[in-house]
N, C-alpha and C positions, 0 to 999 in steps of 0.2 A: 778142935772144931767146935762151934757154935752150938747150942743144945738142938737148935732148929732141925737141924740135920739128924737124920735116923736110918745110921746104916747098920747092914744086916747080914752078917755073915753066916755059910755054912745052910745052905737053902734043905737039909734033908731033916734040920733041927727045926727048920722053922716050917716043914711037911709032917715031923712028929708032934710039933706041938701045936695046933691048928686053931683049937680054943683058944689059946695064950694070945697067937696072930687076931685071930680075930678080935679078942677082947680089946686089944691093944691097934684097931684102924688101921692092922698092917695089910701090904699085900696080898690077898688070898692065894695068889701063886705066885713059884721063885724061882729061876736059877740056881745052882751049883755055882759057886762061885763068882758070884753077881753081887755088887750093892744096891741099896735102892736108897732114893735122894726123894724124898717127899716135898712136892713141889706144889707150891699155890698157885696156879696160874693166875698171870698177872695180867691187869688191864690192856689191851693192845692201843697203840697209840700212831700215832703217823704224824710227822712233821710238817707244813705247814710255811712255806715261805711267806709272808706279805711284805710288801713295802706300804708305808704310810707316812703321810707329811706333818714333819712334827716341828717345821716352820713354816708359815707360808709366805709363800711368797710377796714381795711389797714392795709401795714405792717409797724410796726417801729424794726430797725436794730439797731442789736447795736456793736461795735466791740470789740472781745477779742483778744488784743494783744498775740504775742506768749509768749513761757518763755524759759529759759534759762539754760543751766548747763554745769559745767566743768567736762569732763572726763579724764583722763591718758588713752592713747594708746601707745600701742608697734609699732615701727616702724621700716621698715627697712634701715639702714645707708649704707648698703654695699652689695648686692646682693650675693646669692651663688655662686659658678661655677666650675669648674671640672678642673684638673690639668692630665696630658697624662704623662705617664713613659713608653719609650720606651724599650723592652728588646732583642735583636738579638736571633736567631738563632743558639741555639747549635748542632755541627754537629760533627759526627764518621766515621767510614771507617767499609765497610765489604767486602767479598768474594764471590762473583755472580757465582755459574756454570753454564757453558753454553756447547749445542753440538757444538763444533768443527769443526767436521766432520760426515754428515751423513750419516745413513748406505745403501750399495750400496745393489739393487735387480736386479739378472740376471736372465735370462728368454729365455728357449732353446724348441723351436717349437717340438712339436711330429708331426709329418705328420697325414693324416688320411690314414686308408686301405679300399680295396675293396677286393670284392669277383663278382664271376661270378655268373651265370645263365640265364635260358632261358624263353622263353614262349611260348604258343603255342597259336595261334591268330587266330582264322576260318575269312577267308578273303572273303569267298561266301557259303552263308548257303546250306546246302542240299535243290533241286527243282525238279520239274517236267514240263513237257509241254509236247503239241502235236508235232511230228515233222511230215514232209509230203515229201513223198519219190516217185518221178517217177521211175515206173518199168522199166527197161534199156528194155527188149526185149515185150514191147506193142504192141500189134500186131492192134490197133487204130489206125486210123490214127488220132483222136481226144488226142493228147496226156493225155487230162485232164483225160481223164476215166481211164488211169492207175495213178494214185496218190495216195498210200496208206498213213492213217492218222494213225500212231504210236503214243502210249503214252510213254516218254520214261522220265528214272528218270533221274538226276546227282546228283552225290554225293557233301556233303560240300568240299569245296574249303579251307586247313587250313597251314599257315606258322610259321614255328619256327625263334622265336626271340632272341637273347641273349640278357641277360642283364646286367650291372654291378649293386651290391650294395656296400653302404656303412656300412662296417662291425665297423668302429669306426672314429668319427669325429676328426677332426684336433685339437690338446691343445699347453698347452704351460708348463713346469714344469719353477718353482722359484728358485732360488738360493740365499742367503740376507747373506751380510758382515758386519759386525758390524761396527758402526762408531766410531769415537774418542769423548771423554769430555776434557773441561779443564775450570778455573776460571779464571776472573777479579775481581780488588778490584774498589769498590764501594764507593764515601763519601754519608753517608745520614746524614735527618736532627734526631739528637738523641730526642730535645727540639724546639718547633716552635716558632719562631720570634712573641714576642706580646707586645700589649700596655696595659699597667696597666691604670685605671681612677680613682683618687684619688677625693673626694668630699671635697670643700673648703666651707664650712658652711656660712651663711650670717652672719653679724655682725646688732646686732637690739639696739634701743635705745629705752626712755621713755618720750613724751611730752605728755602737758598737751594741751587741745582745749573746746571751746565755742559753743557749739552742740543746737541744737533747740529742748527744751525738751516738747514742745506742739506747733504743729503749731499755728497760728494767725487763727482765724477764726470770725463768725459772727450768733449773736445770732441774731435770729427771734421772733418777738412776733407780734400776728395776735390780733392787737385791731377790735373786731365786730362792726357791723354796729350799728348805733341807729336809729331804727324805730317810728315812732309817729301812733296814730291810732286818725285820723280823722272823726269826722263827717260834712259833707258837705249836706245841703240838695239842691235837683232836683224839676224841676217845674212838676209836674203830671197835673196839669188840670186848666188852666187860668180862671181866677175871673174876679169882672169887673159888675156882671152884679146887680142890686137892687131888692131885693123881702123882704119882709113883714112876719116878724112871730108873729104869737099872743101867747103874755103868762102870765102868770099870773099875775094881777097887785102888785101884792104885790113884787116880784121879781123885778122890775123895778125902776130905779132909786134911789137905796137904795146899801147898804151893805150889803150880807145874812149871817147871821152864820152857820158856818158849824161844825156842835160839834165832830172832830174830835180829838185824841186825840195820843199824840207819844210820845215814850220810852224817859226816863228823860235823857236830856242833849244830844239828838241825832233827825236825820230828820228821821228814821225809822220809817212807818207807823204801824199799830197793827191789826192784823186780826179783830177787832172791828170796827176800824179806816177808811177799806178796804169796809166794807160793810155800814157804813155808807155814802161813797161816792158813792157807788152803788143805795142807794136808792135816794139819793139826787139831785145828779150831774151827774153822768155815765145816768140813766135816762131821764133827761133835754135832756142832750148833742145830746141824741141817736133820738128824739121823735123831736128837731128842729133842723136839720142840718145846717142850716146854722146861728145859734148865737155863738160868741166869748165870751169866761169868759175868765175873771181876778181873779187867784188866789191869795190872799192877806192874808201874816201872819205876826203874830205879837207875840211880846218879851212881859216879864215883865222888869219893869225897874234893877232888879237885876245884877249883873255883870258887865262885859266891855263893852261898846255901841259897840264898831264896831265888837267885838265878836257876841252880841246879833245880830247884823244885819246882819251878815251873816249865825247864823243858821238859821233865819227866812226865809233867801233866801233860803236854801236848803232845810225845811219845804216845802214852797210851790213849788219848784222844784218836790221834791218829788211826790207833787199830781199832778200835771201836767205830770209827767213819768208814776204814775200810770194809770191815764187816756188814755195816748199814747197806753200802753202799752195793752188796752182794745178796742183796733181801733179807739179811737179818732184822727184828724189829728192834729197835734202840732199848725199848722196856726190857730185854733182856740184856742187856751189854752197862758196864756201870767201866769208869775209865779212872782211875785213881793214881796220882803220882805221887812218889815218896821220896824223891830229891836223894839225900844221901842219908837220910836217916837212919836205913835197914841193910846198913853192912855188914858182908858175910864172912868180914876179916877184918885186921887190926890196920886197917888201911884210913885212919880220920884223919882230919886235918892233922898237918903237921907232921905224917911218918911217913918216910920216904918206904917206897913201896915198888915193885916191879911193873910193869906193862900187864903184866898180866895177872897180877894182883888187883889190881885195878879195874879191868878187865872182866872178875868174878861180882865185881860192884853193879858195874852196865850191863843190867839184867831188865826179863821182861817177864813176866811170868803171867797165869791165871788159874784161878780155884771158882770150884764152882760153889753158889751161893743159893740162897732158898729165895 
């Protein structure tokens, strides 16, 4: 066993010697029959999945030149264009009537007539009034008391008027003399002066040309990223500090067998396999928190050595995973494989050997560590 390790039997020798315990950092109390494993507690750690891109992602380009082809076109050599044919003006004679002379109108006054008559026009209507009359022979000498008041009438007052009327208004009668006709001759146009447009056709030819019959362009292809998934582990809870667990002696300083057992030719554990680690070790683990195992498997000498040596490493990986995977912290679980190394019989390469000989080789064991 390791010097690290400081086990202690006989707990009534280590009650008699107290000073001695103490001088010597041991436990100040003990069991009967107990060892104690002096244990450093270790750093606590927890693991940490990332994934991170440790390529990224890109594009690689690639280029597709164009292509090419010969076509025949029609072309034009000589453009259309119009040609003007001028033609005059054909012209005739004709005979125009016209008045001459035109017709004369005379026109001879009738006078207007009158006739007589009268009117008769009252110029002072029929009236009356008082008139007031001094008696000539008054025998008063107040003349006023002879003044007789008479009502006296007059008659309308009426003068005759002559009149002239108009027995028919003043006119005029017509008289119209016919006028003269005669012709002139006339040239007109028979046919109108015009221009003819004659269409002179283009003149077209046939060459042949080098035409782009797919542009040039550029193929893209998006290579992905490459991702890794890491586990990194983080410090949860700093160690450091030395305490004391007792356990059973027979566990100590030894190698324990763990009679687990896994699927031929693989580190898969077996639902058998699982609970016997439960009774075992999962137990231990959980009852002293602070003791470290080493899990340690082993090969038969069969097969390739560094074959063998590396299933043994995933063997005891495995129970260390399962362990984890039950709340243990990984800081205490260490997974070591030893291939066929640590044969516990004359079983090496090359000696033919029993089933079961072999058998005592595919082993799994754990001891505890500081």
């Amino acid at each position: 066993m390791k010097s690290s390790f400081k086990l202690f039997l006989a707990a009534g020798l280590l009650l008699s010697s107290a000073a001695v315990v103490n001088a010597q950092d041991l436990p100040a109390t003990a069991d009967p029959g107990k060892c104690y494993v002096k244990c450093i507690v270790p750093d606590e750690y927890k693991d940490v999945t990332e994934t991170i891109v440790v390529e990224p992602e890109y594009k690689v380009l690639k280029v597709i030149p164009a292509t090419y082809k010969v076509i025949e076109e029609r072309v034009v050599v000589k453009e259309a264009s119009k040609k003007y044919v001028y033609h005059p003006a054909v012209y005739g004679y004709e005979d125009v009537a016209y008045e001459k002379k035109a017709p004369e109108t005379n026109l001879t006054v009738i006078p207007a007539k009158f006739g007589s008559s009268n009117k008769v026009i009252e110029t002072q209507p029929k009236s009356g009034r008082w008139e007031y009359t001094q008696l000539a022979d008054c025998p008063s000498a107040n003349k006023d008391d002879c003044v007789v008041a008479c009502y006296v009438e007059h008659p309308a007052v009426t003068e005759n008027v002559p009149i002239t009327t108009l027995l028919s208004a003043a006119s005029t009668s017509q008289s119209v003399k016919a006028g003269t006709n005669d012709t002139y001759r006339k040239q007109v146009v028979k046919t109108p002066a015009r221009v003819e447009e004659i269409d002179i056709p283009a003149e077209y030819a046939t060459i042949k040309r080098t035409v782009v019959d797919r542009a040039a362009g550029v193929e893209e292809t998006v290579v992905p990223a490459v991702s890794k998934t890491v586990t990194r582990r983080e410090l949860v809870k700093k160690g450091g500090m030395t305490v004391w667990e007792a356990v059973d002696c027979n566990l100590v300083g030894t190698n324990n067998i763990l009679p687990i057992f896994y699927e031929y030719n693989s580190a898969k554990l077996t639902a058998e396999s699982e609970k016997i680690i439960d009774e075992h070790l999962l137990k231990l683990m959980r009852e002293k928190p602070n003791l470290r195992i080493e899990i340690m498997s082993h090969t038969d000498s069969r097969g390739d050595d560094a074959y063998n040596m590396s299933l043994s490493q995933q063997r005891a990986q495995s129970v260390v995973n399962y362990l984890v995977s039950k709340g243990i912290s990984r800081s205490r679980l260490e997974a070591k494989g030893y291939g066929e190394t640590r044969l516990v019989n004359r079983c090496e390469n090359g000696v033919q050997c029993s089933e079961a000989e072999h058998q005592q080789n595919r082993r799994t064991e754990f001891r505890i560590i500081q």
